[in-house]
C-alpha positions, 0 to 999 in steps of 0.5 A, spaced: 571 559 459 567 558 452 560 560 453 557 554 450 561 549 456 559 554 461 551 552 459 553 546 459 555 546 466 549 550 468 545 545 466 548 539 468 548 543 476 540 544 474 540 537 473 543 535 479 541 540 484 533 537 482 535 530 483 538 532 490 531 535 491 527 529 489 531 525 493 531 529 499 524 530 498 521 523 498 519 525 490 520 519 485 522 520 478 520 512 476 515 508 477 518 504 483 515 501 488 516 503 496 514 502 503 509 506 507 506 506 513 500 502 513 495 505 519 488 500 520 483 504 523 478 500 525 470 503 526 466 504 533 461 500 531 465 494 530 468 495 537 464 489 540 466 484 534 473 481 532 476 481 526 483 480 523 486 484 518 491 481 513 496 486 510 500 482 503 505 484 498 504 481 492 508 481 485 504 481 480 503 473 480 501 473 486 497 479 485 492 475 480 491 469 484 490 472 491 485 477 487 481 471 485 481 468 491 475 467 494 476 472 501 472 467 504 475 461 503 482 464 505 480 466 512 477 458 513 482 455 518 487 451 515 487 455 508 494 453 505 493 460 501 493 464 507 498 459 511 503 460 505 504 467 503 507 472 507 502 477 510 503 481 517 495 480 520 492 485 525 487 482 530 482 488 532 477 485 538 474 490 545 480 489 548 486 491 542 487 499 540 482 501 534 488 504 530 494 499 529 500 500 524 505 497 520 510 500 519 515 502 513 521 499 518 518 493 520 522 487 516 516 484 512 518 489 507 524 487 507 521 479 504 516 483 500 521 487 496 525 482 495 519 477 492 518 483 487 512 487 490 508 491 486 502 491 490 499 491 497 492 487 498 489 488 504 483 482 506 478 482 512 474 477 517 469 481 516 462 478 519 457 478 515 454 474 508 458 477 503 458 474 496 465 473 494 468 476 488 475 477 484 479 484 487 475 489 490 469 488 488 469 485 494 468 489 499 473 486 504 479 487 500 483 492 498 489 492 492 494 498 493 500 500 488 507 501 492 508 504 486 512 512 489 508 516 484 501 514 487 501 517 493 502 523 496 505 521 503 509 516 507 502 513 511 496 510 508 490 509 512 485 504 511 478 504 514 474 498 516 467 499 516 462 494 518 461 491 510 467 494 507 475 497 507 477 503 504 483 506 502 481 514 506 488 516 504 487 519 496 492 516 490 495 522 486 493 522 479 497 518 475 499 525 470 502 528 476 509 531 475 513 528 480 517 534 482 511 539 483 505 534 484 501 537 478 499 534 471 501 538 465 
């Protein structure tokens, strides 16, 4: 075989045995949104209180409109924002677990991706007087990328604090290579 063709072929098996290897590996090569493990983690000091956590996949659309939402009047009994979108909720009190999931398995993420989800926005009940404010300046919402270049793991875990959530699971850098994790 002419050596030409013989590199030629020698790339192209390079080129399939790496894409094997990221698809294998969970490694995305676009900036494709995915499904995770969602784990809520709730603070011991709120062991006495009752707070309800809401998990929202968001489009872009609906993105903007529920990060200007005052988390306030979603949380009002009767809300037609909250009744309207599709979210999974988690109730946290003295008698449930102090740690609950959603798992990346669980139908509602079927619907979130067929609406074109980008993101997760993550709202909660908190007690408290709270000064509403747009996306995550207010300390009861979270708003995460589904995108599989952002994370670094199949679980992201939120914590919630008296006053606030947080994301505890670190984001990669968006200059990450996603084949071997590092910025070039």
């Amino acid at each position: 075989m002419p050596q030409p063709r013989r590199l030629m072929f020698r790339i192209l098996a390079i080129v399939f045995s790496a894409a094997l290897f990221t698809q294998a590996t969970g490694c995305c090569i676009t900036d494709t949104p995915r499904r995770y493990n969602i784990q809520i983690v709730m603070d011991k000091q709120l062991a006495d209180t009752s707070v309800t956590v809401d998990i929202i996949g968001v489009n872009p659309n609906v993105a903007e409109m529920l990060s200007a939402k005052s988390v306030t009047d979603y949380f009002n009994v009767g809300d037609t924002t909250r009744t309207s979108v599709d979210k999974y909720s988690l109730r946290f009190s003295q008698d449930s677990p102090a740690v609950q999931d959603l798992s990346s398995k669980n139908p509602i993420w079927e619907t979130w991706m067929q609406q074109g989800s980008t993101e997760l926005i993550i709202m909660a009940n908190l007690l408290g007087d709270f000064q509403d404010q747009p996306g995550a300046a207010d300390t009861r919402r979270e708003v995460l990328p589904l995108s599989c270049k952002r994370w670094g793991t199949d679980t992201i875990q939120i914590r919630v604090l008296p006053g606030l959530i947080r994301t505890t699971t670190p984001i990669k850098s968006a200059d990450a290579n996603p084949i071997f994790g590092m910025a070039f």
